[in-house]
Chimera marker file (.cmm) of the C-alpha trace (Angstrom):
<marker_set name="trace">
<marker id="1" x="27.291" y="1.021" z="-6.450" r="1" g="1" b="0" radius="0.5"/>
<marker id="2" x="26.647" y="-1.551" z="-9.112" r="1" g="1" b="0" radius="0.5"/>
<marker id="3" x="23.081" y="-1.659" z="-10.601" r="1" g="1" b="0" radius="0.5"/>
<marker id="4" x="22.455" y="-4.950" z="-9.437" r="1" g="1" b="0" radius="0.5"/>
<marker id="5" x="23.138" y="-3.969" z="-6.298" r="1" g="1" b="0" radius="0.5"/>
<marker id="6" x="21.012" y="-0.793" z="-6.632" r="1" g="1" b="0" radius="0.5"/>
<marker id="7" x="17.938" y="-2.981" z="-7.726" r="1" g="1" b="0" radius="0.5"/>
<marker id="8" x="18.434" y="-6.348" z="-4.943" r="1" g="1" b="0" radius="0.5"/>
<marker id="9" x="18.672" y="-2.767" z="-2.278" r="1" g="1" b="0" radius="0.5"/>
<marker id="10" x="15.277" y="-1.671" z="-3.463" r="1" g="1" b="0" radius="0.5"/>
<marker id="11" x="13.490" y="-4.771" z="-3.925" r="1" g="1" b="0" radius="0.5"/>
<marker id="12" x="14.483" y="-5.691" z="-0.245" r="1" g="1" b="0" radius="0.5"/>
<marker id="13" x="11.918" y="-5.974" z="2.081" r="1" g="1" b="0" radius="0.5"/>
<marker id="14" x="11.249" y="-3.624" z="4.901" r="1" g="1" b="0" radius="0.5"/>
<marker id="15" x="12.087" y="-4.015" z="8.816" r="1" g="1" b="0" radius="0.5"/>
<marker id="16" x="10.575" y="-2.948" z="11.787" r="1" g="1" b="0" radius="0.5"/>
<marker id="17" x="11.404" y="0.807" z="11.464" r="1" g="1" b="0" radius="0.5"/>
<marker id="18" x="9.557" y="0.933" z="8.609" r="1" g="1" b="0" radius="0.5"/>
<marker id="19" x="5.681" y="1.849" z="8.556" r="1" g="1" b="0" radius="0.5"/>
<marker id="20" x="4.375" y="-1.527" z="6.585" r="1" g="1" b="0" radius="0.5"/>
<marker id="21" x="7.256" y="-3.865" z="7.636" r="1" g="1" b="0" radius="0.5"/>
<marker id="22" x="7.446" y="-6.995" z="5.231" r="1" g="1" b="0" radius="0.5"/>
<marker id="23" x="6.427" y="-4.656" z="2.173" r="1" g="1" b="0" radius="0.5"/>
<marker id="24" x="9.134" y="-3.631" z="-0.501" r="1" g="1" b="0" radius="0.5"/>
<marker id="25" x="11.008" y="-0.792" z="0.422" r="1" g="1" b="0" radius="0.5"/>
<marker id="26" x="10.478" y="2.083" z="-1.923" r="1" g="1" b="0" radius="0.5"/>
<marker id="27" x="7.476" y="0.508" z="-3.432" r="1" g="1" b="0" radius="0.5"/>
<marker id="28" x="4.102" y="2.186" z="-3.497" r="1" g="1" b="0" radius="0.5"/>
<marker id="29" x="1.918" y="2.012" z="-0.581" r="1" g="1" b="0" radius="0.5"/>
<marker id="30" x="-1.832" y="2.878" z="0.438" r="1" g="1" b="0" radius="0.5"/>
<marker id="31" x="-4.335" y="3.439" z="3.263" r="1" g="1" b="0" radius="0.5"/>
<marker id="32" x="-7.643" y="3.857" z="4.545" r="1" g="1" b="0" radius="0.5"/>
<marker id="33" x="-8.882" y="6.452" z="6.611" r="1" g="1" b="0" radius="0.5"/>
<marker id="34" x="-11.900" y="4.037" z="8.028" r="1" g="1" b="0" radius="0.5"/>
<marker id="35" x="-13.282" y="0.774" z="7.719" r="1" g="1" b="0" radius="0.5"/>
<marker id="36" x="-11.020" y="-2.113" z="6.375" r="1" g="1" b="0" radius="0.5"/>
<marker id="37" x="-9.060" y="-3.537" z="3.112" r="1" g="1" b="0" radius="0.5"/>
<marker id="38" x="-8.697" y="-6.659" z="3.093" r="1" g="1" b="0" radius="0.5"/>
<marker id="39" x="-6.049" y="-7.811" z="0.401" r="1" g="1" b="0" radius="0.5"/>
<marker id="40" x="-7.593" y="-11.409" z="-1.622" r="1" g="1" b="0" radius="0.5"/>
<marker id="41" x="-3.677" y="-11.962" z="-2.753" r="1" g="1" b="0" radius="0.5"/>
<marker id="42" x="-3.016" y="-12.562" z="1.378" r="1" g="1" b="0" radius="0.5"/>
<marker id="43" x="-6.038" y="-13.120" z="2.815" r="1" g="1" b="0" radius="0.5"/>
<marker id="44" x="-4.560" y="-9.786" z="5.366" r="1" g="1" b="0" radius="0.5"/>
<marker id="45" x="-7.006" y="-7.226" z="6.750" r="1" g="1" b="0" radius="0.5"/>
<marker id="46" x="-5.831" y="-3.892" z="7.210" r="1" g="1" b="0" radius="0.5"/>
<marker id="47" x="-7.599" y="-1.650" z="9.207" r="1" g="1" b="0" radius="0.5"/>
<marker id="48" x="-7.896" y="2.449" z="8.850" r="1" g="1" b="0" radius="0.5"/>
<marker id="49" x="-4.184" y="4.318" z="9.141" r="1" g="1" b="0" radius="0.5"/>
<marker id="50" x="-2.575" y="0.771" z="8.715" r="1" g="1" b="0" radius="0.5"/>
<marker id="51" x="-0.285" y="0.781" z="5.225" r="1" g="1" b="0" radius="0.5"/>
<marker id="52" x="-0.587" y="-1.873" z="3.092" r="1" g="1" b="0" radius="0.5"/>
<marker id="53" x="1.032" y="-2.549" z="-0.395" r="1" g="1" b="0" radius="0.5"/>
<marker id="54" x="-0.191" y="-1.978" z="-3.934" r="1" g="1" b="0" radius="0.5"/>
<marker id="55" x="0.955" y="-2.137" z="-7.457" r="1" g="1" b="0" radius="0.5"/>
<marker id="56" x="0.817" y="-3.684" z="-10.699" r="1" g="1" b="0" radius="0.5"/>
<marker id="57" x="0.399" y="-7.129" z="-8.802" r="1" g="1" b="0" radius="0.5"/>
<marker id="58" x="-1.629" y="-6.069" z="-6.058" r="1" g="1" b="0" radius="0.5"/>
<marker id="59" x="-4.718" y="-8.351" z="-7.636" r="1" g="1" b="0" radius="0.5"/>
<marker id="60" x="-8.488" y="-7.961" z="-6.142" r="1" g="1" b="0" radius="0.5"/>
<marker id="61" x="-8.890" y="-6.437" z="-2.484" r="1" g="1" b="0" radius="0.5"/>
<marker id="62" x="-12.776" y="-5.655" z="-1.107" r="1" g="1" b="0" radius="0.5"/>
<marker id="63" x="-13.527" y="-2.591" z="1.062" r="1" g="1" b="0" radius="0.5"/>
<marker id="64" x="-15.750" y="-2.814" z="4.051" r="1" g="1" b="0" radius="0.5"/>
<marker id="65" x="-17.216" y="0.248" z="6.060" r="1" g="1" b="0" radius="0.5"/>
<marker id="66" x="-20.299" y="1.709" z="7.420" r="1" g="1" b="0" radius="0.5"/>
<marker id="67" x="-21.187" y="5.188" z="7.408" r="1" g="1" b="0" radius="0.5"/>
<marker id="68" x="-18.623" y="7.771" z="6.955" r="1" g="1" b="0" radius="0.5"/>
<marker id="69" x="-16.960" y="7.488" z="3.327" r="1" g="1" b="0" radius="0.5"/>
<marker id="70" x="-13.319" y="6.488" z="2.816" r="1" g="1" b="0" radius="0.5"/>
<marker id="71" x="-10.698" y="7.890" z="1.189" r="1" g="1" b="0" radius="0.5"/>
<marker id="72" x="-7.744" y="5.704" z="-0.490" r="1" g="1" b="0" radius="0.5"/>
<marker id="73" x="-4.549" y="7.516" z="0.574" r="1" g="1" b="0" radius="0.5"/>
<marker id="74" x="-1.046" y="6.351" z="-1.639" r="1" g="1" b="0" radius="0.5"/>
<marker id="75" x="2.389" y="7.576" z="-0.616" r="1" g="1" b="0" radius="0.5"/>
<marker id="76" x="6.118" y="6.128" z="-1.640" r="1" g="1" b="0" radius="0.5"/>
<marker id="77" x="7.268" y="3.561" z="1.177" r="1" g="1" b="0" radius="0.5"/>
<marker id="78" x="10.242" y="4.778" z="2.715" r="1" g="1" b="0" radius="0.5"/>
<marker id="79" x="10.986" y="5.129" z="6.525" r="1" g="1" b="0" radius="0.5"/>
<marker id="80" x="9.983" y="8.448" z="6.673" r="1" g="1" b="0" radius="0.5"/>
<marker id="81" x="6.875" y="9.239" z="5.304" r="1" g="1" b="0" radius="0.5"/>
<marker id="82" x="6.712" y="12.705" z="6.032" r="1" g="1" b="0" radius="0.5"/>
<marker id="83" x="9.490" y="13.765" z="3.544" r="1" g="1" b="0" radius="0.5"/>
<marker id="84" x="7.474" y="12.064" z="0.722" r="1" g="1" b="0" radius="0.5"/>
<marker id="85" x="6.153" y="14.691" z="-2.099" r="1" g="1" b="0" radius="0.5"/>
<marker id="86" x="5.949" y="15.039" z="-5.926" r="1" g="1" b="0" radius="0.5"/>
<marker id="87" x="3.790" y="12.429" z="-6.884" r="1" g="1" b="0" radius="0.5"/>
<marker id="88" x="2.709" y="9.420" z="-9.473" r="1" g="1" b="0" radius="0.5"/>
<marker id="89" x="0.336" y="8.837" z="-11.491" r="1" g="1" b="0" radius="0.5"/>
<marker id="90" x="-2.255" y="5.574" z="-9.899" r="1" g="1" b="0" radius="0.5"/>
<marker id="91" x="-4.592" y="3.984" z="-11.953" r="1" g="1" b="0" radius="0.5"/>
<marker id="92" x="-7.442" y="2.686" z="-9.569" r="1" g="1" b="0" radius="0.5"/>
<marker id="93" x="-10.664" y="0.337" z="-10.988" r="1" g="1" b="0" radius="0.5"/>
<marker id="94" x="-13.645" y="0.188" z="-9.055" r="1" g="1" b="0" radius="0.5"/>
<marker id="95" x="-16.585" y="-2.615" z="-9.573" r="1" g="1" b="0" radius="0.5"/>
<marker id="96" x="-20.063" y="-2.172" z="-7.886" r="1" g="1" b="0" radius="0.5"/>
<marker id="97" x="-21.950" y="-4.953" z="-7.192" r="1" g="1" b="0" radius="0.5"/>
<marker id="98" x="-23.557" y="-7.618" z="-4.114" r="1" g="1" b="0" radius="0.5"/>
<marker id="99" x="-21.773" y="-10.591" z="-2.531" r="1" g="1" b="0" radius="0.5"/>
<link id1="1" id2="2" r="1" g="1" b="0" radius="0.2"/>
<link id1="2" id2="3" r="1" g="1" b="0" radius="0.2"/>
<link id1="3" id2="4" r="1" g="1" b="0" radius="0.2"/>
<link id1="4" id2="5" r="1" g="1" b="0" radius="0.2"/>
<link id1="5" id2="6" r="1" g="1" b="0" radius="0.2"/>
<link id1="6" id2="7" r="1" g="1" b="0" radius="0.2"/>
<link id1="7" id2="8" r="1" g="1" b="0" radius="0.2"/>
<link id1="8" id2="9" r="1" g="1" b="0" radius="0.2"/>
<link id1="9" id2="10" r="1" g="1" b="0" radius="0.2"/>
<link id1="10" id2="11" r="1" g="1" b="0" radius="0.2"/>
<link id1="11" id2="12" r="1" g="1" b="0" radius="0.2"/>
<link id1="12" id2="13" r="1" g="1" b="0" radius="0.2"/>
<link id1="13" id2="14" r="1" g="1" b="0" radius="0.2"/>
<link id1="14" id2="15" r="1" g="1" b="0" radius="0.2"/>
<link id1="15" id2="16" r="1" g="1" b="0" radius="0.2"/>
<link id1="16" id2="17" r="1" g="1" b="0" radius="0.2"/>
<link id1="17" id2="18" r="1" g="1" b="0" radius="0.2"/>
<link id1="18" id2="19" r="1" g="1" b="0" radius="0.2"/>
<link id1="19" id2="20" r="1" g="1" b="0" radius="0.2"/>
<link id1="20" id2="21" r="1" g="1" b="0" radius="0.2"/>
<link id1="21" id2="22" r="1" g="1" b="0" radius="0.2"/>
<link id1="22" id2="23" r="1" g="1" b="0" radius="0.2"/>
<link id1="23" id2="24" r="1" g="1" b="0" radius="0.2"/>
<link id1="24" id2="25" r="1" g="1" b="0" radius="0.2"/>
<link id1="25" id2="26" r="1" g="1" b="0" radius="0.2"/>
<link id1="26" id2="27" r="1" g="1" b="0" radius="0.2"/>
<link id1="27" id2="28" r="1" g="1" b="0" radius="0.2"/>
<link id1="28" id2="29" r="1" g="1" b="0" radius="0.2"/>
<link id1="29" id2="30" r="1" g="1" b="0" radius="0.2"/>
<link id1="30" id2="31" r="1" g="1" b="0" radius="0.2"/>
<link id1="31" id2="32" r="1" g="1" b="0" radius="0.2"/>
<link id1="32" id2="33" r="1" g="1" b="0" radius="0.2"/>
<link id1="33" id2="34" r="1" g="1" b="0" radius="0.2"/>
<link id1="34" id2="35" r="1" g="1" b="0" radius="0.2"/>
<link id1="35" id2="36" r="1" g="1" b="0" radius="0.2"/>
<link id1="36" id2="37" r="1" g="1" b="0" radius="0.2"/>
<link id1="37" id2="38" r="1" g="1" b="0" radius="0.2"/>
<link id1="38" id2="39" r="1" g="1" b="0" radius="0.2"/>
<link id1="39" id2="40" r="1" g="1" b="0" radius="0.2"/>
<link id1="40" id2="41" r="1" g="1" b="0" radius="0.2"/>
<link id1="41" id2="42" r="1" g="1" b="0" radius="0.2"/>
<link id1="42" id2="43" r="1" g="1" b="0" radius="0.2"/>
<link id1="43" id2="44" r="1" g="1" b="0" radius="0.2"/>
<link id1="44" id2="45" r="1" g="1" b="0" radius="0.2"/>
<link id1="45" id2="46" r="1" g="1" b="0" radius="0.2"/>
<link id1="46" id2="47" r="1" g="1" b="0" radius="0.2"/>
<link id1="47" id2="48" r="1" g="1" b="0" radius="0.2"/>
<link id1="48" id2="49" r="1" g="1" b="0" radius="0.2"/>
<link id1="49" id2="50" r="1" g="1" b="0" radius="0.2"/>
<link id1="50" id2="51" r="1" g="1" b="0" radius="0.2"/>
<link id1="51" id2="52" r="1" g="1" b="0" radius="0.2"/>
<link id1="52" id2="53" r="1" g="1" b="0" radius="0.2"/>
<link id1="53" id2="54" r="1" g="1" b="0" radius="0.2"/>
<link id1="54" id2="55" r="1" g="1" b="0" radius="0.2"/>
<link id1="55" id2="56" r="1" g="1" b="0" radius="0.2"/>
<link id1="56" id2="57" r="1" g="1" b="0" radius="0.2"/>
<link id1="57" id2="58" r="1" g="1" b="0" radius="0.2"/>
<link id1="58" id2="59" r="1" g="1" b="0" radius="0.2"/>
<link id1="59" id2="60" r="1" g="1" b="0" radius="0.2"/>
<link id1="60" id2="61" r="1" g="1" b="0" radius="0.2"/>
<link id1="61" id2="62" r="1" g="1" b="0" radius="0.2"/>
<link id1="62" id2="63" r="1" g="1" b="0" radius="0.2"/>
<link id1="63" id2="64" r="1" g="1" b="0" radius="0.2"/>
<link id1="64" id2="65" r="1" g="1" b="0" radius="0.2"/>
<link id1="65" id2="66" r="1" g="1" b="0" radius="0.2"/>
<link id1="66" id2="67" r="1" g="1" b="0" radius="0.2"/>
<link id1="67" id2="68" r="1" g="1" b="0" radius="0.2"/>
<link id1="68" id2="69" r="1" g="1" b="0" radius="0.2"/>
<link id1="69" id2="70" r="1" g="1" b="0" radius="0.2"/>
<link id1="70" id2="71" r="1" g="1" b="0" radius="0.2"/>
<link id1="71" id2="72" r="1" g="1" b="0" radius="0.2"/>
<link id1="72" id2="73" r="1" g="1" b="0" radius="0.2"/>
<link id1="73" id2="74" r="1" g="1" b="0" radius="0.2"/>
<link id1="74" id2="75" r="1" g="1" b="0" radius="0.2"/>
<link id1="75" id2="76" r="1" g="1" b="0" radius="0.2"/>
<link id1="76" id2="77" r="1" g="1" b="0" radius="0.2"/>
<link id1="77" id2="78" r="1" g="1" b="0" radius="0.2"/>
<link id1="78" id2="79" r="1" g="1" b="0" radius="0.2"/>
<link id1="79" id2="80" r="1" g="1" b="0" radius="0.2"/>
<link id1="80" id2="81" r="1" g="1" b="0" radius="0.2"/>
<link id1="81" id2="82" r="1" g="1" b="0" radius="0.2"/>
<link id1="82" id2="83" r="1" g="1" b="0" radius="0.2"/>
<link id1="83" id2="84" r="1" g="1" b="0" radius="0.2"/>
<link id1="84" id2="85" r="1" g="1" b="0" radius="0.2"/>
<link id1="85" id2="86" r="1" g="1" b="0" radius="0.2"/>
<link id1="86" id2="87" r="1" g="1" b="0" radius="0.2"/>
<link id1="87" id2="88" r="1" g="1" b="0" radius="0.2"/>
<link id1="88" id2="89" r="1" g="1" b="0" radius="0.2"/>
<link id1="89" id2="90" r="1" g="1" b="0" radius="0.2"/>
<link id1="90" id2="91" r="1" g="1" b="0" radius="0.2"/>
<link id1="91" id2="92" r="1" g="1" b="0" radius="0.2"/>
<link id1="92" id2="93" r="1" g="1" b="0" radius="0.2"/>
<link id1="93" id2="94" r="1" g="1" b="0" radius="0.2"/>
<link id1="94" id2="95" r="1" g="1" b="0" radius="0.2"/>
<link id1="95" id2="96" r="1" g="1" b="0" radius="0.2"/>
<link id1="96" id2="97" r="1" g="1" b="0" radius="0.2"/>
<link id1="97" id2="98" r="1" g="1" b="0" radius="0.2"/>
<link id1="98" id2="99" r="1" g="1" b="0" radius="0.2"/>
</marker_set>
């Protein structure tokens, strides 16, 4: 296959079968195990177990919860998440502060 082929394929974006349809397949993906993320970029909410994507261009997104603390989860967005291993180095920035 030609590499421009190889690179319009990747950048493509996902269907229904796929766990975050509308998000770049093969891209990098996250989740929450409670509360919310909601994504400034789209204005989207997404809720705990619900993917969402992330990357260099991801821009600001605020996490809401009460009580039990979060954890960010990240896999590689492919149709079948339960294949995924290895893994990538993330670089993640946190700010504390009020609204």
């Amino acid at each position: 296959m030609h590499r421009g082929a190889v690179r319009r394929r990747r950048r493509a974006l996902a269907g229904s079968g796929w766990p975050a349809p509308g998000a770049r397949r093969y891209a990098l993906i996250a989740k929450v195990t409670n509360g919310s993320m909601l994504v400034l970029k789209t204005g989207l909410f997404y809720g705990p177990g619900r993917w969402f994507p992330v990357g260099t261009d991801s821009g600001c997104m605020l996490y809401y919860h009460a009580g039990v603390p979060p954890q960010l989860i990240f896999s590689y967005y492919d149709p079948n998440l339960g294949d995924n291993g290895g893994g990538a180095s993330v670089r993640v920035s946190q700010w504390w502060g009020e609204l």
